[in-house]
N, C-alpha and C positions, 0 to 999 in steps of 0.2 A: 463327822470328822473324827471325834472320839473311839467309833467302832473303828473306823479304820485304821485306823492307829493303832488298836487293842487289836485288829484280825491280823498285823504284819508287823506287832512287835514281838511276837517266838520267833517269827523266820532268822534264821541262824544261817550261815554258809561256812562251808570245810575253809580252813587257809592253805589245803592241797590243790598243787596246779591241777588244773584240768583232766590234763591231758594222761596223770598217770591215775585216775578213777573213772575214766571212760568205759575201760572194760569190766569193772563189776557193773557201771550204770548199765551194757549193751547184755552184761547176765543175768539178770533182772527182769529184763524187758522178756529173754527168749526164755526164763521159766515161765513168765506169766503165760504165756503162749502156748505153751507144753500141758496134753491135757491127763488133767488128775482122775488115778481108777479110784474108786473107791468100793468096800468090801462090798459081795453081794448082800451081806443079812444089813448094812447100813444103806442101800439104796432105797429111795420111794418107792411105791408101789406103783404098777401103770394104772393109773386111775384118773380121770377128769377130775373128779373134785380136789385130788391131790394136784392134778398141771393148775387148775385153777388157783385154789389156794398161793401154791408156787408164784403164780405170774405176778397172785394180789399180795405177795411179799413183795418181788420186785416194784412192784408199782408205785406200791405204798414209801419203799426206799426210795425210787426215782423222784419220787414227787419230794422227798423230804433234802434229800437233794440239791435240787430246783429250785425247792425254795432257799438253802441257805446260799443256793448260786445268785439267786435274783438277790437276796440282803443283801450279799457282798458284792454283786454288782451297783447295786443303787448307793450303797456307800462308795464305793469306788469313781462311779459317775460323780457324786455329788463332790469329794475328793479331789478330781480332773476339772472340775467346774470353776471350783474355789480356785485351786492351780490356774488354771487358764484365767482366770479373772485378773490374780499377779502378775501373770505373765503381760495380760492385756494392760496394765495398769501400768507395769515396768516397760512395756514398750512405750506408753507415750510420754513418759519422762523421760524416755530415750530420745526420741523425736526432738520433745521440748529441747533437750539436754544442748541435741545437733544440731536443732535450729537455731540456738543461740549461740552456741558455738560458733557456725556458718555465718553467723548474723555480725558477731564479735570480729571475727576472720575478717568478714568487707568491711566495718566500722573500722580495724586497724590498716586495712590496706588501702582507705579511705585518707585513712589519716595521715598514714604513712607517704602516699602520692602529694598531699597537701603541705606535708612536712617537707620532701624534697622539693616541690614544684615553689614554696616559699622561699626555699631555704637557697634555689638558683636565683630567683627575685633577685633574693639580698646580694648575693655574689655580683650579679648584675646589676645591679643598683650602686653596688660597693666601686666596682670595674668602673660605673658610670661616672660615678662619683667623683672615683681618682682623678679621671680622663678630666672630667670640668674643673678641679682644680689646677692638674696639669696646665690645660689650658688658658686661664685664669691665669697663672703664674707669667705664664710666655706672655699675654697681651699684658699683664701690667708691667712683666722688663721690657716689652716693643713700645708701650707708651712712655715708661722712663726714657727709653733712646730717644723717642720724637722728641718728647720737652727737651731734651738736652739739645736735639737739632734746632728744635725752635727756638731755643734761648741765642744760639750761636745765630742763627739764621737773623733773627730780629737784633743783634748786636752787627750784625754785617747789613745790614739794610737803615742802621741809624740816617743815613744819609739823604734815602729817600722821604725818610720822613722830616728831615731838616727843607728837602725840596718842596714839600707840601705845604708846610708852611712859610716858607718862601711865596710862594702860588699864591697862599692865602693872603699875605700881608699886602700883595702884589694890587689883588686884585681885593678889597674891602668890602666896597658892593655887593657885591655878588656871591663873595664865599666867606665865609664865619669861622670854618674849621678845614682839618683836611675831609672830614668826613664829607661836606657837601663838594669835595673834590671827585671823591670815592664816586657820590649819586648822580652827577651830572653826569660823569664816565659810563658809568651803570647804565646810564637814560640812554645817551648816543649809542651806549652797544646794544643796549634791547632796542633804540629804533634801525639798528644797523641789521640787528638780526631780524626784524621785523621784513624790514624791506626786502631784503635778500628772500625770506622765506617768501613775500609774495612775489615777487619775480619770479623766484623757483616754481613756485605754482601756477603763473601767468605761463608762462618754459612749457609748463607740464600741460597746461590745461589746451594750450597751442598745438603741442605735439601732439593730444588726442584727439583735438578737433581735427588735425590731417593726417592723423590715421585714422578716423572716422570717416572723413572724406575719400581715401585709397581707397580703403575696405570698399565704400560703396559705389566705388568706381569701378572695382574687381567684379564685385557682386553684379551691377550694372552690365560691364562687359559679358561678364559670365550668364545673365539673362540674357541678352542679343544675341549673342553667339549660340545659345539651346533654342532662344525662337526662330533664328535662322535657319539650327537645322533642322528645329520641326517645319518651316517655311519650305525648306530641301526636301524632308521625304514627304510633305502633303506634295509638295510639286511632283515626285514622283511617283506617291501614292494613284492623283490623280491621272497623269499622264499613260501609269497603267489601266487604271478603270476606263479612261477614254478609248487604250486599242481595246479592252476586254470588250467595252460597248459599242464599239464601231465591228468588232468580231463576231457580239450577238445579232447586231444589227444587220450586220450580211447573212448570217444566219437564219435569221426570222421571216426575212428579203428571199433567199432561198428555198423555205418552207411555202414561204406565200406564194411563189410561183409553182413551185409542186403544186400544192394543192387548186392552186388556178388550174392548170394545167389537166390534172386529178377532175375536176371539177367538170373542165369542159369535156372533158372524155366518158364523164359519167354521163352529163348531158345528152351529148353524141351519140351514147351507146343508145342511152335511152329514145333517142329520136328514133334510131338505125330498129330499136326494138321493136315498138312503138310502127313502123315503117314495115316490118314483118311480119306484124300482128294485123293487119290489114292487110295486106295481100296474102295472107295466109289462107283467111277471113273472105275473102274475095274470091278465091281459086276455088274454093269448098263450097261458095255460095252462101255464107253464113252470116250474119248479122254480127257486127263487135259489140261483145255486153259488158267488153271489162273498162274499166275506168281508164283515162290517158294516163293517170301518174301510180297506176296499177302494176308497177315495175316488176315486181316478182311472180303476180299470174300472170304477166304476158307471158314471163322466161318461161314458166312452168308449163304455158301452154304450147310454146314453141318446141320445147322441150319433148314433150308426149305428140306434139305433130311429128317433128321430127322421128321420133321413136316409131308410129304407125306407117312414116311412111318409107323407113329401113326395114322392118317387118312384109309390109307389102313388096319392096322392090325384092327380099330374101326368096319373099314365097312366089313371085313372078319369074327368079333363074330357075328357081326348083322346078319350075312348070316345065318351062322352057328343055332343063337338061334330060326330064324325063322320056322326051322324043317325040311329043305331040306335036303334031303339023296339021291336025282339023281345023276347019273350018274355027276362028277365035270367037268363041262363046263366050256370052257376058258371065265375065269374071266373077265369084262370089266377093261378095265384103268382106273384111277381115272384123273379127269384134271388136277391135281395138276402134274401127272406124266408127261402128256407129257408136260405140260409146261415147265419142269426140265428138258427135255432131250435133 
């Protein structure tokens, strides 16, 4: 810290603005640039060990240098180190500083909320306050007015009370004061209200038991009437199922006669078949080898009879149309025949 202090306590600065020492700074720069002749009898000689030499001056400068570039930077660093560590130091008492500050900030706007939100309480409470003395006031002049009514009121009713004891003197046995006039009273109207109330409720308990009774007489009607009409569409229900069944019934009746009918005609054919297969069988001289309920070889065989004996009658016109009138020589077989036979 001390170097660096002592390497940037010469730096000195002009108090001339800038701007009018620019141009010696920019004449400066383009001499250094500008390259210098110097005499021939003062130039090196061209020699290697002289460019050598040469280079190991530079070198030896560069490095010296370097080094005092790296001193002055390592103090420098070490300098910005220290600096930044203030820096880092002053920032978190900054921090601190505006945390608390922020912190102080909501403590007073805390307080500040609690101060007003108190401080309408009181107003409200004070308001309330008023109001219940207000109040307060009026009922104790309305109860002044009463007593004063009641005073006049019980000075205007001396009378009845002079009757009551009238009553009382009247009646010795039985009543002592007006008070037990008061209780008797009391009694007959609580059994007056008594009775009344249960008639009311007898009243009551009547009129629900026949509305109870309506109701289920509604309800009642209202069931007879729904089973009636389901009694109406089963009768109709059924009345239809009867023509549909009496419609399948002639139906079925109509089928069964078809197929009677069907039946005996299969029968018939079958006899009629049966009937032709035998004389067929007969005409040929042949033996029947097929079974009687043989239905389909008989056709089958009726069938290829038939077939040889359209064949034969075909080839009997042919003979014929040919013009032969000799003497009628035995006919050859056709194959068909003897394969039938």
């Amino acid at each position: 810290m001390n170097e660096t202090e002592e390497t940037f306590g010469y730096l000195t600065f002009p108090k001339v603005k800038p701007e009018k020492v620019i141009g010696d700074f920019l004449e400066s720069k383009l001499n250094d640039r500008i390259l210098k002749k110097y005499p021939e009898w003062d130039l090196p000689r061209i020699d290697p060990k002289v460019n050598l030499v040469a280079v190991s001056r530079d070198l030896y400068q560069a490095e010296l240098r370097l080094s005092e570039k790296k001193i002055e930077a390592s103090g420098r660093r070490k300098y910005l180190a220290d600096e930044w560590k203030k820096l880092e130091l002053e920032q978190e008492k900054f921090k601190k500083t505006f945390y608390d500050f922020d912190r102080m900030i909501e403590e007073n706007a805390i307080k500040t909320r609690r101060a007003m939100t108190k401080k309408k309480e009181q107003v409200l409470f004070r308001a309330k306050t008023e109001d219940e003395i207000n109040r307060l006031e009026v009922g104790y002049a309305h109860l002044a007015k009463v007593k004063e009514q009641m005073e006049v009121q019980v000075k205007e009713h001396g009378i009845y009370e002079n009757y009551l004891w009238t009553v009382v003197k009247s009646k010795p046995d039985e009543f002592r004061n007006p008070h037990d006039v008061f209780n008797k009273f009391g009694t007959l109207d609580e059994a007056r209200t008594a009775l009344a109330e249960q008639l009311n409720a007898s009243v009551i308990q009547t009129e629900n038991v026949k509305d109870k009774l309506e109701r289920q007489i509604i309800e009642q009607n209202t069931t007879l009437t729904g089973l009636n009409n389901k009694v109406a569409a089963l009768q109709i229900r059924y009345r239809i199922a009867k023509e549909h069944s009496q419609k399948w019934d002639d139906i079925v009746h109509g089928i069964q006669e078809q197929l009677r009918n069907k039946y005996e005609e299969l029968l018939s054919v079958k006899r009629i078949c049966w009937s032709i297969y035998n004389n067929m069988c007969k005409h040929r001289r042949v033996e029947a080898s097929l079974a009687h309920n043989d239905f389909e070889q008989q056709l089958l065989y009726i069938k290829k009879f038939l077939v040889t004996l359209k064949n034969t009658i075909n080839y009997a016109q042919n003979t014929l149309e040919t013009g032969v009138n000799s003497v009628v020589v035995e006919k050859p077989k056709s194959p068909l025949v003897h394969k039938y036979k």
